[in-house]
N, C-alpha and C positions, 0 to 999 in steps of 0.2 A: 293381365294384372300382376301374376307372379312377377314375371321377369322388369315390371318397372321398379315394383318392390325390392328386388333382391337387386336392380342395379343403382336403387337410392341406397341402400344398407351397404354398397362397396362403396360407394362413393363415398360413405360419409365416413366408413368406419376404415377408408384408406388412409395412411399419412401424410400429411400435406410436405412434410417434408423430413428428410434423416433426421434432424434434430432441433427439435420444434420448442427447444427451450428458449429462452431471454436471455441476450447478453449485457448487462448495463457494467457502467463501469464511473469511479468517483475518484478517477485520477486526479481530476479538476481542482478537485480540494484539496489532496493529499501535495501535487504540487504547489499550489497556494499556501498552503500552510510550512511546506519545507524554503519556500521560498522568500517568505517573511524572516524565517529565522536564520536564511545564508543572510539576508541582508542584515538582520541584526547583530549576527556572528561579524560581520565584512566590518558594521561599521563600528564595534565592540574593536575588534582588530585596530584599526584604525588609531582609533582614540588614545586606545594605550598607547602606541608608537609616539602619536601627536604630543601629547602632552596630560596623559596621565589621570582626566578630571571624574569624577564620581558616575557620569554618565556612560565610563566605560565598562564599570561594573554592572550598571544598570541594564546596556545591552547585552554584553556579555552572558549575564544570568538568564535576561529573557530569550535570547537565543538558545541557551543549555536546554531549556524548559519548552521550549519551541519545539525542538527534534522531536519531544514527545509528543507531538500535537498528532503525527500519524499515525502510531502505533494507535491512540484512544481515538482517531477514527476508523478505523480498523475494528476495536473494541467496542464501541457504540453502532457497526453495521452490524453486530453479530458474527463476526469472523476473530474469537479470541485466539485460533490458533496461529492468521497472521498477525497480529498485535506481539505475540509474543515471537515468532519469526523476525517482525520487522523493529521490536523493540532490542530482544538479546540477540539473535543470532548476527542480523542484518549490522545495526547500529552499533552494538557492539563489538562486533569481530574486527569490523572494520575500522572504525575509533583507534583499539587496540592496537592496531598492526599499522594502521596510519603515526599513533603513536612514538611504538617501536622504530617504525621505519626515518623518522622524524628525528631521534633521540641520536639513529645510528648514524645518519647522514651528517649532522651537527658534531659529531665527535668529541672527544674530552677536550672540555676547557679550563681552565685553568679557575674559572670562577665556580662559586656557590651556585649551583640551581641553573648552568647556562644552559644546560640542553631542554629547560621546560621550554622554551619560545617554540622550539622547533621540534618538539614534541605536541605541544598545544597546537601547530598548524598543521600537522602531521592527523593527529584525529579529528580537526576539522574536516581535512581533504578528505578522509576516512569516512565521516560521517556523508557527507558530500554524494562521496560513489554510493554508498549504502541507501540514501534515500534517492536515486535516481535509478537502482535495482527497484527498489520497495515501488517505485511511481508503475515503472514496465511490466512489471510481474506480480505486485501481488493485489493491484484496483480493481481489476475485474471478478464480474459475480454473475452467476447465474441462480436469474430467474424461474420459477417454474410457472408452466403454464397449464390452467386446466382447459378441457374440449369437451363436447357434448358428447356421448356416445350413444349408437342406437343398434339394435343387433335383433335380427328374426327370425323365428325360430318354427317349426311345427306349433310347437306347445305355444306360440303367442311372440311379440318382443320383449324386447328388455331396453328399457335407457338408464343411462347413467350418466357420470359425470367421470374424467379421466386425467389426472396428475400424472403431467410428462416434466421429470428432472434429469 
């Protein structure tokens, strides 16, 4: 009777595996959401070339506003530190230097303000890369998972309950 005992208590109190946590992941959304506002950015873009009409502001802002849609889901799974990864480090670095790179590749022109065009698609691209990092690297999360546990003793057993993160 001991030895069925003591080879229920390995069995149960074995690992079922090296790492018995959860991986889920809410890429799904994050690129749904980045994806909504390229195309609002694309067709914002657009419009202004086209012919200039109020609807180009309209998408244009909703796109600006869009980028942020990841970072606050990010911030509403409970992950603030990538929200603030994927809002400053991510979106902005790369904005910035899409920018920059934008501004330099355009060169001086001879006009007032020529180098925003290609500064503005400079941090689009910028933002672009940045939220296609944010989709690969920062959607994934780990779950934790609890297990029974039961363990025997001289003095009696013991069960419990067991959180593997």
């Amino acid at each position: 009777m001991r030895w069925i005992c003591l080879s229920l208590v390995l069995a149960l109190a074995s690992p079922a595996a090296a790492d018995d946590s959860e991986v889920t992941s809410y890429r799904a959304w994050t690129i749904t959401a980045d994806g909504l506002s390229t195309a609002a950015a694309l067709g914002g873009i657009w419009a202004v070339h086209e012919d200039n009409t109020p609807a180009a502001n309209v998408l244009i802002t909703a796109a600006a506003l869009g980028f942020l849609a990841t970072p606050i889901i990010h911030a509403t799974r409970g992950h603030l530190e990538r929200a603030a990864a994927s809002a400053w480090l991510l979106r902005g670095t790369f904005a910035s230097i899409g920018m920059l790179t934008g501004v330099a590749i355009e060169g001086r022109c001879h006009e007032l303000f020529c180098e925003l065009d290609a500064g503005f698609l400079g941090a689009f691209g910028g933002i672009v890369v940045a939220a296609a990092i944010d989709s690969a690297f920062l959607t994934d999360e780990v779950r934790p998972r609890w297990s029974p546990q039961v363990a025997a003793s001289r003095e009696g057993a013991r069960i419990g309950i067991a959180l593997s993160f």
